[in-house]
C-alpha positions, 0 to 999 in steps of 0.5 A: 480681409486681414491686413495681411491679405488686403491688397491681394488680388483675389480670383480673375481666374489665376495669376497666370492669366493676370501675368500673360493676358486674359483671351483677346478674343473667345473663339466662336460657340457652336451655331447649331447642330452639326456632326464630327468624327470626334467630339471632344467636351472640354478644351483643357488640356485633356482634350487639346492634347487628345485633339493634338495627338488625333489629328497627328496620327488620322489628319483626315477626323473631323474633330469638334472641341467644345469649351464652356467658357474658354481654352483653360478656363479651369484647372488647366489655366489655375494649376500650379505649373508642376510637370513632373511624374507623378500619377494618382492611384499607383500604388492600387493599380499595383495591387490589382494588375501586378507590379510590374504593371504599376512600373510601366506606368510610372516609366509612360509618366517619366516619359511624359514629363520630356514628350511635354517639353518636346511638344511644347518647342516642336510647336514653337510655345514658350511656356517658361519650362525648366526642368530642374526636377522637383524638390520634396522636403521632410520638416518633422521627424514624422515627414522624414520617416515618411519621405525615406518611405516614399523615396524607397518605393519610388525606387522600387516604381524603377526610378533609379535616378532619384536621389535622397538628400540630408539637411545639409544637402537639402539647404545646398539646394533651397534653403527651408527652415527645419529641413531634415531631408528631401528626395529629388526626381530629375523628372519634373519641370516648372512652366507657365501653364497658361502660357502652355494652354494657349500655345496649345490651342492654337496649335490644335487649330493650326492642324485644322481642328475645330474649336467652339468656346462659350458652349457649355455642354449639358448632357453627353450620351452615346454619340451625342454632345448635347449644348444650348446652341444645337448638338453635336454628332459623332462616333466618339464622344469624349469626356475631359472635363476634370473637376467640371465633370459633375455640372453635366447630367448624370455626372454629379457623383462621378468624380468630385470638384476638389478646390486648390489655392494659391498665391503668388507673391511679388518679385524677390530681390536678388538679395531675397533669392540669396537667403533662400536659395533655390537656384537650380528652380526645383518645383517644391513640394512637402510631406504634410498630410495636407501637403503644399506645392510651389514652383519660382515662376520665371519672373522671380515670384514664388507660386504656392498652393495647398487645400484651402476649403477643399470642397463645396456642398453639392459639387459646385465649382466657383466662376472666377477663382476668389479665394477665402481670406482664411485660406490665402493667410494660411498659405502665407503662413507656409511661405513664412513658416518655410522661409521666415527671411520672407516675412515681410513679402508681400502677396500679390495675387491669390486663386483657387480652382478644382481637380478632378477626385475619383472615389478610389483616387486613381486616375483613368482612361477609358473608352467604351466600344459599344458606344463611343463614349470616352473620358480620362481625368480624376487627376487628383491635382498631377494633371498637367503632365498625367493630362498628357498620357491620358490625351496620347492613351485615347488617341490609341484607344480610339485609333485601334477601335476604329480600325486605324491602329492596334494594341500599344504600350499605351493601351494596355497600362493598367490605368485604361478601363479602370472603373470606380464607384461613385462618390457619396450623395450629400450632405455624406460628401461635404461632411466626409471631405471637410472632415478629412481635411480637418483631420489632416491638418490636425494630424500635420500640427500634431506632428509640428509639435510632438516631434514623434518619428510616426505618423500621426494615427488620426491621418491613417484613419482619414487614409481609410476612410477617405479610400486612399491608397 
């Protein structure tokens, strides 16, 4: 490790379980074989905000959580606090189903961003949610042609209240060096998201709803939730596992574990925070192909994530967040290259964790009438609000399947049913994901340097090859 680097705090799963506390104590496994009207595999916050919202609308289901390890043990406790209105696969579901499909889509996720914060106080969890909406800069002429782009077809999506900012504007707000432009949106907010799971889970059980950590399931087949301990019968058999879905038998190609990396510095000075700005507490992001993300935490830290090693060979996902030297130096040079008065900050803590990536990069919902089966994510790393719509969308599908409820709004968005095919096998998919990676990263340095107003050519091939879009 660097000197830079030494001295970091490296995994512990993420920072915010350093800040607020690993569980006091795992709530008990499954001891046997047992039946439920719902079984929910995954305690993230898929499946405790569809555990939530189901046990609201039907107070008398027998609902079964079953976590591998603990309540936001993945992505859920190591994101980086970004609740705002984005949504992986928009713009496909606009090509297949219309646009005006594509618009309620995005109106459900703006809508999702305030249900989230309103969730959060009727439960009395205080998660360090400000909303002041979030921040997206352009520093190369090539990221300021993308981000006119990008502002323009949000507009289009009817997000009327967004606004595009200058580099005078744009330094008004947060000062980052070389910034031409930016587009805001006031539908984002920073949280604390192990703050936010924690509260979450103990709201979900304050509504009678059945919690078993330390049981991993290994298999999930119509009606049954397979784990070492016994199996779970039900109905509904829900899937929210995210980027842990390929661990489970028959899944490795469904979705892919995409690892993300963060680091967290200590606490700014009053003086540091004058130099930088950032005083409405925006969250930040870019528009570099291989893009960043960053919120100022509610303690006077700045969090800050992007890919590091973005994928490991045969789907496998770490234990406990250790994050490569190279990567946690690489994402201190971003802090640095983005506020250079904060050279000298010192980083404290560094993580990573997995997102959930379908082949075609669209998020879904779906649930399968013939046999029960359920599952949402392939969240693409927008999960900590899109997690939420998922959750209220099951809860729909599973209401009108039963005979509980009807059509909604919710239940006839584009995302639902929405199916994809599966991912390479290896050594394809190691090969292909590292290589778009690296492709990415060369095309942002090739933009640094060139300072042409296009994009960079080799990123549009990785687009194509990749299948997004």
């Amino acid at each position: 490790m660097s000197s830079s680097t030494s001295g970091v705090v490296n995994g512990g799963i993420s920072f915010w379980y350093a800040d607020d506390g690993l569980p006091a104590a795992v709530r008990e496994p499954l001891a046997g074989d047992a039946s439920a009207d719902v079984v929910i595999v995954g305690g993230g916050y898929t499946g405790l905000w569809t555990a939530y919202y189901l046990k609201q609308a039907a107070p008398f289901l027998r609902i079964t959580v079953l976590e591998q390890k603990f309540c936001g043990y993945g992505a859920s406790g190591r994101n980086g606090g970004w609740l705002y209105n984005g949504i992986a696969g928009r713009d496909r579901y606009a090509r297949l189903h219309g646009h005006e499909a594509a618009v309620r889509l995005q109106r459900a996720m703006n809508d999702t961003v305030d249900e989230v914060i309103r969730a959060a106080e009727a439960e009395d969890i205080d998660a360090d949610v400000h909303k002041g909406g979030v921040l997206e800069v352009a520093c190369t002429p090539a990221q300021a042609a993308r981000l006119k782009a990008f502002h323009e077809a949000e507009l289009a999506y009817g997000e009327k209240d967004r606004e595009l900012y200058g580099a005078r504007e744009t330094a008004e707000r947060i000062r980052v060096a070389d910034a031409v432009g930016s587009s805001w949106t006031p539908h984002g907010a920073r949280l604390h998201p192990v703050k936010l799971v924690k509260g979450l889970a103990a709201a979900v059980e304050r509504l009678g709803v059945t919690i078993h950590e330390s049981t991993p399931v290994t298999e999930i087949r119509a009606r049954h939730a397979v784990t070492p301990y016994g199996t779970v019968r039900a109905p509904y058999v829900l899937r929210c596992t995210e980027g842990f879905t390929a661990s489970l038998k028959g899944q490795r190609r469904t979705w892919l574990p995409m690892n993300s990396s963060m680091i967290a510095t200590e606490p700014l000075t009053d003086a540091q925070w004058e130099s930088v700005g950032w005083a409405d507490r925006q969250t930040l992001g870019d528009m570099a192909h291989a893009y960043m993300y960053a919120q100022r935490t509610a303690d006077g830290r700045i969090a800050l994530g992007g890919r590091g090693v973005p994928y490991r060979f045969g789907s496998r996902t770490d234990n406990d967040g250790t994050t490569q030297a190279a990567t946690v130096e690489a994402l201190r040079e971003i802090l640095v290259r983005f506020f250079p008065s904060l050279a000298g900050l010192r980083i404290e803590h560094a993580w990573s964790g997995v997102l959930g990536v379908p082949r075609d990069w669209c998020a879904t919902v779906t649930l399968d009438r013939s046999t029960g089966l359920g599952w949402a994510g392939g969240y693409v790393g927008s999960g900590v609000a899109t997690a939420n719509l998922a959750a209220r969308t099951l809860c729909d599908l599973v209401q009108r399947d039963s005979g509980q409820g009807g059509r909604t709004d919710l239940t006839e968005l584009p995302w639902v049913n929405h199916r994809v095919r599966r991912w390479e096998p290896e050594p394809l998919r190691w090969l292909g994901v590292q290589g778009m990676y690296a492709v990415y990263r060369e095309a942002d340095r090739r933009e640094r340097t060139s300072h042409g107003a296009g994009s960079s050519r080799l990123a549009r091939i990785a687009d194509r090859v990749a299948g997004r879009g």
